[in-house]
Structure formats: C-alpha cells, structure tokens
ROSE-4610 file (N, C-alpha, C; in Angstrom, 1 decimal, always signed):
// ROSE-4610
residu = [X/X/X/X/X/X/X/X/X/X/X/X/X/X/X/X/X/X/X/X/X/X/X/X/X/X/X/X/X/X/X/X/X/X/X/X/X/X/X/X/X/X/X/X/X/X/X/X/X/X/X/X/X/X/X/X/X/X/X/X/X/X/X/X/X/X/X/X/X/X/X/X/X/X/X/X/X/X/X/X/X/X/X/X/X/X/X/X/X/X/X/X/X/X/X/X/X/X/X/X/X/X/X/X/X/X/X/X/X/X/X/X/X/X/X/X/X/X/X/X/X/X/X/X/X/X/X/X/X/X/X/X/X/X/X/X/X/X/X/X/X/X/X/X/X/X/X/X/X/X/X/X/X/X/X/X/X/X/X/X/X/X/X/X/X/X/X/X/X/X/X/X/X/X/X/X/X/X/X/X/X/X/X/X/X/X/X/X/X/X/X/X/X/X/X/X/X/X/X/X/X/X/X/X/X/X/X/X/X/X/X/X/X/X/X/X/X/X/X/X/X/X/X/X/X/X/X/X/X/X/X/X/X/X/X/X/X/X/X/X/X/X/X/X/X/X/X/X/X/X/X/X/X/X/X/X/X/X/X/X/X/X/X/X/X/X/X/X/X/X/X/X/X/X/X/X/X/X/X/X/X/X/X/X/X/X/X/X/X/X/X/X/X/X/X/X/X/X/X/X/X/X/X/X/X/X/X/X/X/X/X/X/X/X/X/X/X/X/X/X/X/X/X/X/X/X/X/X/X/X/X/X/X/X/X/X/X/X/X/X/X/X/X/X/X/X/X/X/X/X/X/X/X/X/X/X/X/X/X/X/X/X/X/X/X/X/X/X/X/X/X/X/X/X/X/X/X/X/X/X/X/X/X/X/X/X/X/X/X/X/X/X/X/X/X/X/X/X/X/X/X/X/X/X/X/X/X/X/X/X/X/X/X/X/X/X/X/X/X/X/X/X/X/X/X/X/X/X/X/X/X/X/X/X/X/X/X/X/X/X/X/X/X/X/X/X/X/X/X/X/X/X/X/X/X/X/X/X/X/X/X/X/X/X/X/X/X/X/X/X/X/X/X/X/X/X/X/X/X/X/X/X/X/X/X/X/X/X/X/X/X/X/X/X/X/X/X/X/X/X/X/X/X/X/X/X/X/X/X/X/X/X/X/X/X/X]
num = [1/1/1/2/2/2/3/3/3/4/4/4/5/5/5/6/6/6/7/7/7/8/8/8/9/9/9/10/10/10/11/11/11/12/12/12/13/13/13/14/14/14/15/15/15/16/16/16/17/17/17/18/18/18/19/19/19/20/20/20/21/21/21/22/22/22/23/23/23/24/24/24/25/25/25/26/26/26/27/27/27/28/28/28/29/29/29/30/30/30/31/31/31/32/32/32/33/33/33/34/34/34/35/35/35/36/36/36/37/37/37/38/38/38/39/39/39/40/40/40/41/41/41/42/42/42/43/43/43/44/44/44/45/45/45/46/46/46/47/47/47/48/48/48/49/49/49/50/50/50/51/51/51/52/52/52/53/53/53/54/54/54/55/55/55/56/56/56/57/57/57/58/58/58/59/59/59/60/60/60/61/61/61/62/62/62/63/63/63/64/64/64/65/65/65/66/66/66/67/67/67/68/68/68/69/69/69/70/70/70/71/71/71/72/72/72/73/73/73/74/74/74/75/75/75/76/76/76/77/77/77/78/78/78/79/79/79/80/80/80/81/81/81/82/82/82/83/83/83/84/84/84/85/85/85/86/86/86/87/87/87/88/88/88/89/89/89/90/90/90/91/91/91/92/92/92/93/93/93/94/94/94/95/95/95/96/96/96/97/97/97/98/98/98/99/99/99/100/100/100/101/101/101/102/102/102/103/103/103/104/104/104/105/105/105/106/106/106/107/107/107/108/108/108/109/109/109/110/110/110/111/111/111/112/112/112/113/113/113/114/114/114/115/115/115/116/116/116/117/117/117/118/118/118/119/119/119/120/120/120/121/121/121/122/122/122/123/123/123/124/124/124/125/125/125/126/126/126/127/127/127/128/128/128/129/129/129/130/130/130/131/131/131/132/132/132/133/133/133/134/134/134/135/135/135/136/136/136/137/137/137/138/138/138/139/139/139/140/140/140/141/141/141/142/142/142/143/143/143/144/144/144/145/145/145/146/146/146/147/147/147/148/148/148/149/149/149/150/150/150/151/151/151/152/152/152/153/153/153/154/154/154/155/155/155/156/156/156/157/157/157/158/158/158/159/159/159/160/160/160/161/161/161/162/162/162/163/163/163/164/164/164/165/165/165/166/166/166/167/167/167/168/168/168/169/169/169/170/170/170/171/171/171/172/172/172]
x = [+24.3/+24.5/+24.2/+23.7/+23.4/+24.7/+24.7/+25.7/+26.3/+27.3/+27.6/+26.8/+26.5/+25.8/+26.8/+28.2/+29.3/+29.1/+29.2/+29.1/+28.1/+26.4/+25.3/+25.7/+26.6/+26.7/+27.2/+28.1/+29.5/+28.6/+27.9/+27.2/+25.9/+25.2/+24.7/+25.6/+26.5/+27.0/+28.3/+28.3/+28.5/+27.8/+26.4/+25.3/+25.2/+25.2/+25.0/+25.7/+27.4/+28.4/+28.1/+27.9/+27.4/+26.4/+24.8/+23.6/+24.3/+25.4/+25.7/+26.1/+27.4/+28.0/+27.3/+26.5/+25.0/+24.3/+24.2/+23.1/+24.3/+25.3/+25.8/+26.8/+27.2/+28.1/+27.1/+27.7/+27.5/+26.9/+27.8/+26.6/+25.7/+25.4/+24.0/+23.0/+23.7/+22.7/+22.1/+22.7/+22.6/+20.9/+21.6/+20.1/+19.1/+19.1/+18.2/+17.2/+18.1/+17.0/+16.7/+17.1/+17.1/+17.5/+18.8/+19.1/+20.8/+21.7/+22.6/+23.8/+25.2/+26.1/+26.7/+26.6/+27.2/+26.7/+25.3/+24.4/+24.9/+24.6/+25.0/+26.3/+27.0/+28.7/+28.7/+28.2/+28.0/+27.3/+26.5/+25.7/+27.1/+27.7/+28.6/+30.1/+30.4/+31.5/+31.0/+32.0/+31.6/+32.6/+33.3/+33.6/+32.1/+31.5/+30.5/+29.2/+28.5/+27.2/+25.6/+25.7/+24.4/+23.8/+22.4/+22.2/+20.8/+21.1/+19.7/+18.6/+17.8/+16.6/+15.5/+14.8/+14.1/+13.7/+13.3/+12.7/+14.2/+15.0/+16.0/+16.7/+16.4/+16.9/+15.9/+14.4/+13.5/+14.2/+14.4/+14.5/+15.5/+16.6/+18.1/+17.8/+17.3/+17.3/+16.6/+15.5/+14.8/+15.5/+16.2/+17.2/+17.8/+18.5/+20.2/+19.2/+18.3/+17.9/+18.3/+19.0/+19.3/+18.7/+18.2/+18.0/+18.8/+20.3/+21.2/+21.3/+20.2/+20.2/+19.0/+18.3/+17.0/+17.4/+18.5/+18.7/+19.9/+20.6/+21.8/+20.7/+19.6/+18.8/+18.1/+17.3/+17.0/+17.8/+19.1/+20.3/+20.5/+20.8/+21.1/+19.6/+18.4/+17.7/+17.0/+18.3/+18.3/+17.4/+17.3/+16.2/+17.4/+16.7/+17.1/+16.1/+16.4/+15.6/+15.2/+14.1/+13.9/+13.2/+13.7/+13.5/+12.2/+11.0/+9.9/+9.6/+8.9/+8.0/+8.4/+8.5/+8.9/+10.3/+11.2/+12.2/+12.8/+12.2/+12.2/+11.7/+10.9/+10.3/+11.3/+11.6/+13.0/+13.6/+14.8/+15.9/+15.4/+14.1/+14.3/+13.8/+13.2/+13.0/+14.7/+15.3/+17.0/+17.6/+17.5/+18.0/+17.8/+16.1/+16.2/+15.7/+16.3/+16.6/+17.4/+18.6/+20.0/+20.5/+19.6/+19.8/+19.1/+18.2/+17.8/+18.0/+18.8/+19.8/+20.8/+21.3/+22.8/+21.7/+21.2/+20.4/+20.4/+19.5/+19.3/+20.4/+21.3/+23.2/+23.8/+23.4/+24.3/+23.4/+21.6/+21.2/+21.6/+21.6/+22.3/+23.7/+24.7/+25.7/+26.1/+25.0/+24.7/+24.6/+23.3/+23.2/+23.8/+24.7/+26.0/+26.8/+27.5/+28.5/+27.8/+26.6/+25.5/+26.0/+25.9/+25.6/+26.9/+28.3/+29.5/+30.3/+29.4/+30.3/+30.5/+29.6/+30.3/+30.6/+30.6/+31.7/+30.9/+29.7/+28.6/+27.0/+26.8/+25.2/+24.6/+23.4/+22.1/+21.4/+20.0/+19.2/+18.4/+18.4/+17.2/+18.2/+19.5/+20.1/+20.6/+20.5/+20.6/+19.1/+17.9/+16.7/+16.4/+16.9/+17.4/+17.9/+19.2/+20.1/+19.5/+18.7/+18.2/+17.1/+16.0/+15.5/+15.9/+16.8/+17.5/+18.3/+19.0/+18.9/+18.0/+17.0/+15.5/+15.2/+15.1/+14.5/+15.5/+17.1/+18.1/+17.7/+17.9/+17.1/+16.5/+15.3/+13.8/+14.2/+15.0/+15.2/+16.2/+17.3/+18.1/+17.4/+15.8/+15.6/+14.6/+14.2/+13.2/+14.5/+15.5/+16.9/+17.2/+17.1/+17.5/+16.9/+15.3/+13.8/+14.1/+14.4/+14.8/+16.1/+16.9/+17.8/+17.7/+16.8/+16.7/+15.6/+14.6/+13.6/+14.7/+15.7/+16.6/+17.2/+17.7/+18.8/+18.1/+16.6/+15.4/+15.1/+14.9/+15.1/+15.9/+16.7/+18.3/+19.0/+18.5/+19.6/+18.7/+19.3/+19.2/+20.1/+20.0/+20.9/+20.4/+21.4/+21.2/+21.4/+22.6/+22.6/+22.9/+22.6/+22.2/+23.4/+23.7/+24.9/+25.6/+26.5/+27.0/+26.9/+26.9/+26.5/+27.2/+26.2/+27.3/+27.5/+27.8/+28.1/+26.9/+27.5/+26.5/+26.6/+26.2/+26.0/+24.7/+24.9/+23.8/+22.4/+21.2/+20.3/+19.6/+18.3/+17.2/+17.2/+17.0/+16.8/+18.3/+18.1/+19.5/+19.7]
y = [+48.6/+47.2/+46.9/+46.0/+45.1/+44.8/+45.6/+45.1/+43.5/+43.4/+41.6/+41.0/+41.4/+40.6/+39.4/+39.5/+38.9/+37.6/+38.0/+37.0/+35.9/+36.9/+36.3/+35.1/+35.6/+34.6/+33.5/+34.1/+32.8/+31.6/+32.1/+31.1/+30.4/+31.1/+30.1/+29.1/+29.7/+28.9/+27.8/+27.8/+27.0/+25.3/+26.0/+25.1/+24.4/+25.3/+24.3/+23.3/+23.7/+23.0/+21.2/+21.7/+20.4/+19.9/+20.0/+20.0/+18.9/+19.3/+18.7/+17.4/+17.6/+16.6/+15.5/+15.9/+14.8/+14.2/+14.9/+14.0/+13.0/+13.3/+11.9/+13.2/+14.2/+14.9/+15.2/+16.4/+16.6/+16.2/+15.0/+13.9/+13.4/+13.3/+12.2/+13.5/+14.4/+15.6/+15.6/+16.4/+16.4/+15.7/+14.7/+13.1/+13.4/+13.6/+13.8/+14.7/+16.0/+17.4/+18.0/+17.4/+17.3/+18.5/+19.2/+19.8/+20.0/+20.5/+20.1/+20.0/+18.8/+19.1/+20.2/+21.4/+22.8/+23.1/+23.1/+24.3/+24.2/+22.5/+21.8/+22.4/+22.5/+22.7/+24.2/+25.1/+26.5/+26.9/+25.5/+25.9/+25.3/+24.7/+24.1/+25.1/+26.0/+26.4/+28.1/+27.9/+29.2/+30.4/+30.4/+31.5/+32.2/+31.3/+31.3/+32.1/+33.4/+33.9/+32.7/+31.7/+31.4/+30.4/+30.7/+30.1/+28.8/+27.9/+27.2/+27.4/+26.7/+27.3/+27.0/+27.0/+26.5/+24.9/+24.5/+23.0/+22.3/+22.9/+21.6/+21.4/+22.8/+23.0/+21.6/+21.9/+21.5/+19.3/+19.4/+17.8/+17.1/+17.5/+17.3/+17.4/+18.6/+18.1/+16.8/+16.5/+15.6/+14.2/+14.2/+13.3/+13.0/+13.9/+13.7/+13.7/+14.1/+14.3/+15.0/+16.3/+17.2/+18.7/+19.3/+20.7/+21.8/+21.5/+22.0/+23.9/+24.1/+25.4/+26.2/+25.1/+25.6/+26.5/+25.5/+26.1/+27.5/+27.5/+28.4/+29.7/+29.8/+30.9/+31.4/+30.2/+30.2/+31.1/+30.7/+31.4/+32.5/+32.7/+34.4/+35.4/+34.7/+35.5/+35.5/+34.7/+35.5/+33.8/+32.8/+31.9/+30.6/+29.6/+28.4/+27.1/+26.0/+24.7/+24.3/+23.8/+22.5/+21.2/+20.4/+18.6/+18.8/+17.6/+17.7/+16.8/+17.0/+16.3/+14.5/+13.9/+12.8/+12.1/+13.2/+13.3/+13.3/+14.1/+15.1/+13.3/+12.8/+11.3/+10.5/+10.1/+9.2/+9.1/+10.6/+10.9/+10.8/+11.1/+10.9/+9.5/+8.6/+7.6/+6.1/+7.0/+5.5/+6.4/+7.6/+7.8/+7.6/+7.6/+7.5/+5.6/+5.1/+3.2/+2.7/+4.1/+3.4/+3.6/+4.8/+4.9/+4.2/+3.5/+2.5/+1.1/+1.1/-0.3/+0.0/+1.2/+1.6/+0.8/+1.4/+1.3/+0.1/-0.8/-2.3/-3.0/-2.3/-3.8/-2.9/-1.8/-1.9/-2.4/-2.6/-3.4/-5.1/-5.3/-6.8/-6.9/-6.3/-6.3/-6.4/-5.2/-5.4/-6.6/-7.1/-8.0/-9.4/-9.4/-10.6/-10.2/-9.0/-8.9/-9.3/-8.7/-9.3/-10.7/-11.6/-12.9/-13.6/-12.8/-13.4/-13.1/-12.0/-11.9/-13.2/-14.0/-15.4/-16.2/-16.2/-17.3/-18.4/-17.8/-19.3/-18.6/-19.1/-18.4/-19.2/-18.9/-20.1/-20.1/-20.8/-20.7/-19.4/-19.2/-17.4/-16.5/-16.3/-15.7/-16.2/-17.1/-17.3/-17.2/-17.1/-16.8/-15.0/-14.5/-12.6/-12.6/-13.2/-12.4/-13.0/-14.1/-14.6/-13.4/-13.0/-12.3/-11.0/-10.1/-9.0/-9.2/-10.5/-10.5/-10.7/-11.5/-10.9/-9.5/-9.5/-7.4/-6.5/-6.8/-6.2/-6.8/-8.5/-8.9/-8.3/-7.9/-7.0/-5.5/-5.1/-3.7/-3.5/-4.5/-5.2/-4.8/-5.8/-6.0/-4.7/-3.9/-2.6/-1.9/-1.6/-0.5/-1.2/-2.1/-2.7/-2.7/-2.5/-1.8/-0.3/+0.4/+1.8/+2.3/+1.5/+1.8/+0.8/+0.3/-0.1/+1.1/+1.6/+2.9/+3.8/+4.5/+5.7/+5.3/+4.0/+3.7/+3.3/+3.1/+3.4/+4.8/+5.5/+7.2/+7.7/+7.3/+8.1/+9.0/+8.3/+8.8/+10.1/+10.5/+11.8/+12.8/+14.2/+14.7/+14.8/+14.5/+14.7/+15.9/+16.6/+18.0/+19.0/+19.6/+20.7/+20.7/+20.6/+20.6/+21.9/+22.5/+23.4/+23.5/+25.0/+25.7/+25.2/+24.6/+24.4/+22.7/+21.9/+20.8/+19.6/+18.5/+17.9/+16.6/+16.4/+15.1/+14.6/+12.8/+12.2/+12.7/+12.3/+11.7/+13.4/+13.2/+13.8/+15.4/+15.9/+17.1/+18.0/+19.2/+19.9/+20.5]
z = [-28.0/-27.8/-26.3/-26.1/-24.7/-23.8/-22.5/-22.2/-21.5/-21.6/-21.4/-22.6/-24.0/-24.6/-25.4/-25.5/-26.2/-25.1/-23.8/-22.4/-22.7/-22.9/-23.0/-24.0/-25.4/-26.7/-26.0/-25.8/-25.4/-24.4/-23.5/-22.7/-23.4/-24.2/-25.0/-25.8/-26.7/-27.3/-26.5/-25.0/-24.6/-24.4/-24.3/-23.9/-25.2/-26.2/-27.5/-27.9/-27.2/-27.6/-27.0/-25.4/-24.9/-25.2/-25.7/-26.1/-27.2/-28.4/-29.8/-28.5/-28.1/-27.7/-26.6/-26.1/-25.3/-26.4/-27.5/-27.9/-29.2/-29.3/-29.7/-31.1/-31.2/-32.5/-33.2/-34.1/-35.2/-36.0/-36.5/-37.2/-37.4/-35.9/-34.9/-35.5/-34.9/-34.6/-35.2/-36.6/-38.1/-38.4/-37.8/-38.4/-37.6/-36.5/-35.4/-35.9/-35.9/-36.2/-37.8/-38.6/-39.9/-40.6/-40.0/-40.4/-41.3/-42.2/-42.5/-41.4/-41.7/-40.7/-41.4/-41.8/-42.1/-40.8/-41.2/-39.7/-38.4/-38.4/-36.9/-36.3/-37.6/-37.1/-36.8/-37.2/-37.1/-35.3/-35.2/-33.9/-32.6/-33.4/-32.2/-32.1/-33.1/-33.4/-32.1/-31.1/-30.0/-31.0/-32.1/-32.9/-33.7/-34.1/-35.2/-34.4/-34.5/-34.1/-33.9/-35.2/-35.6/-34.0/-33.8/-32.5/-32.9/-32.3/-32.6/-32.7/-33.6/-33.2/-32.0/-32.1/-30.6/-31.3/-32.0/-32.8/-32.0/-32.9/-32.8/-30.9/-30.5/-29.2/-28.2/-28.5/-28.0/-28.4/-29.9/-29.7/-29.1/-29.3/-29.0/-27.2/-26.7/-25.0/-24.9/-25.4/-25.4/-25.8/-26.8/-26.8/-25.9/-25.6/-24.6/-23.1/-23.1/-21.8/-20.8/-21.0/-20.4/-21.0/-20.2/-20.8/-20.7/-21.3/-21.2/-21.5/-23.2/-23.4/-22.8/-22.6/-21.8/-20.0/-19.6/-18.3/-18.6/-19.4/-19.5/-19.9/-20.5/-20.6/-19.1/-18.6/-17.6/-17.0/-16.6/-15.8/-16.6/-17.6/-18.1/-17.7/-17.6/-16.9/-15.5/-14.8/-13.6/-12.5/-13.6/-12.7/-13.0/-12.4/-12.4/-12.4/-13.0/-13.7/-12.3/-11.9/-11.1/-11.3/-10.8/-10.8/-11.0/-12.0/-11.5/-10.4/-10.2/-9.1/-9.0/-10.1/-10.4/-10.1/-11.0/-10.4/-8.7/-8.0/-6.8/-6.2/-6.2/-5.6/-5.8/-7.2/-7.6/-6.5/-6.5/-6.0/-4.6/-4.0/-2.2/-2.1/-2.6/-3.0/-2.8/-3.7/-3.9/-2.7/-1.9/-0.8/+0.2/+0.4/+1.7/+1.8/+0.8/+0.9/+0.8/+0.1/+1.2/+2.4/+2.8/+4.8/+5.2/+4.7/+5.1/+5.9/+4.2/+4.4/+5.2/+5.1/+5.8/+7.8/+7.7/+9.6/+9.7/+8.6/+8.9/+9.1/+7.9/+8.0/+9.6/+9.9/+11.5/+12.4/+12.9/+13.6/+13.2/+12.0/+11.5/+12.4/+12.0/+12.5/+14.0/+14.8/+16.0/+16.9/+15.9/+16.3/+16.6/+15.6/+15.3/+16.2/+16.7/+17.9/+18.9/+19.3/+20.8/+20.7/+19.4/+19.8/+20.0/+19.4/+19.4/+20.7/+21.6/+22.7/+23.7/+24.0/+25.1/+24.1/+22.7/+21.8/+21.7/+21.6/+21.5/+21.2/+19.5/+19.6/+19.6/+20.5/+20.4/+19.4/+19.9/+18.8/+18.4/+19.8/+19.7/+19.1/+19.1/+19.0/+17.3/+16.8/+15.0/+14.3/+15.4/+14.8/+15.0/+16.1/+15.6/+14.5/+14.3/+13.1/+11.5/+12.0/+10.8/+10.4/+11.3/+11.3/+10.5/+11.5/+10.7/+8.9/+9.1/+7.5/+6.5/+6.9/+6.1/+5.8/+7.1/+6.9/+5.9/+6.1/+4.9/+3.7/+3.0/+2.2/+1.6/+2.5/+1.5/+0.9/+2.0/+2.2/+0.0/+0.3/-0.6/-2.0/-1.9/-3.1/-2.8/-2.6/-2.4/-3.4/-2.9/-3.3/-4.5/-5.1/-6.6/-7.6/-7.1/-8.0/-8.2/-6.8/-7.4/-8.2/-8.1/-8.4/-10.4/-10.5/-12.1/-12.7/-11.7/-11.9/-12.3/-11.7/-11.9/-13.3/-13.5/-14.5/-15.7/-16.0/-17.1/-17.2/-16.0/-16.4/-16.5/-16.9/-17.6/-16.1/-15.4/-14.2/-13.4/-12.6/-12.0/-11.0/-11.0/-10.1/-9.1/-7.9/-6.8/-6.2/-6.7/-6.5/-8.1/-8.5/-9.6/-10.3/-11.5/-12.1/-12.1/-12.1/-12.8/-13.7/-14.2/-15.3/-16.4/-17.8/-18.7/-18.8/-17.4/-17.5/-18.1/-18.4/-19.6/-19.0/-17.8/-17.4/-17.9/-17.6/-18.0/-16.9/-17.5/-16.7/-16.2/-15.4/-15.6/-14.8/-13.7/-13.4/-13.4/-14.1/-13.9/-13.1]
C-alpha cells in the first residue's frame, strides 16, 4: 500500500465534497453531468472509496468555476494552480484603480483643506478642486468598468485559497 494513501483519499474526497457543493448539490449535479444521484452521492460521501471521473470532474469545475479537484491533485503532487494570464491582468488591473482613486480622493481632499485654511475659497481655488474631482470622477468610472469586468468573470482571488476551500470566482 502507498503510504499516506487513506490521507491522499480523504483529500480528494474533500475536493469533491466542495466541487458537489459549488456547483449547486447533488441534485444539480446529478443534471449537470448526467450521471445518477446514487453515484453523485457516493462521490460526495468522504466514507464511500468511489472517486469522480475526470468528465464529470472536468464539467462541474467548469460550472462552479473553481478547479477545486484539479488543484487538490495538483497539491498531492507536490505543485500548485496558477491564475492565467487574464486573471493575473483583472486582479492588477481593479487594484492598482483603487490606489488610484485612494491617491486622487487625498490630492482632492488636499486640495479642499489648502482652500479652507483663510475661510474663503476663490475662484482658482473652486476651479483646482473642481478639477481634482473630475480626475476622481473618471478615475470613479474607470474602477466601476473593472469592477463589472471581475463580477461577469465570476470574481477572482486575490490571494490563493486554502486548500479545500470553495470560494466563488476565478484563479485558485
């Protein structure tokens, strides 16, 4: 026998447990991969040996959008999943547009203390801050495009899930 091979089980049949439960139970499953809910329930039961097959492994990630059993193998041999490329863009993409904004609203803000110190703003001084709230404005609507881009791609991690765990949305 393989040693840690009971371990090996148990951690697949972790992944499957969450795999069933992402892509919607048993039931859903069932319909999804056209197989019976006996089977389904045997692949979800961490008592039970029987392990998915790769078809239904393969549609069900694709469903739920997580490659939940795909990475727990990954991990049992020793590697780990990474974001593609797309992903990896997304995620530095809605980040570095809310440091963005974060910089613009404190030069904004800056700018409104500058003009509130003698208790009287002129005109050059309400055509700066007008200024700077444009530039947040755009910045505003740039961060609300990516952030509807991420929430059509079913989300993304920002940092790597833990093993096992079955959050929404795209790189594990």
């Amino acid at each position: 026998m393989v040693p840690n091979a009971n371990a090996r089980l148990y951690r697949i049949k972790a992944a499957q447990r969450d795999l069933v439960a992402a892509a919607g139970g048993i039931e859903r499953v069932a319909g999804i991969v056209g197989y019976g809910k006996s089977t389904v329930g045997r692949w979800n039961n961490g008592d039970n040996p029987d392990l998915m097959p790769l078809d239904a492994v393969w549609t069900l990630e694709l469903e739920a959008n997580a490659p939940l059993v795909t990475s727990a193998l990954a991990e049992l041999g020793g590697r780990r999943l990474t974001a593609t490329e797309s992903e990896t863009d997304a995620a530095a993409d809605i980040i570095r547009g809310h440091a963005e904004v974060c910089r613009k609203a404190s030069e904004m803000m800056a700018t409104m203390a500058a003009a509130l110190t003698d208790g009287r703003i002129t005109p050059a001084e309400a055509m700066a801050y007008d200024r700077r709230l444009s530039e947040l404005s755009d910045l505003v609507a740039d961060c609300r495009k990516q952030a509807a881009e991420v929430r059509g791609a079913g989300g993304f991690f920002v940092v790597a899930p833990s093993a096992g765990s079955a959050g929404s949305g795209g790189a594990p």
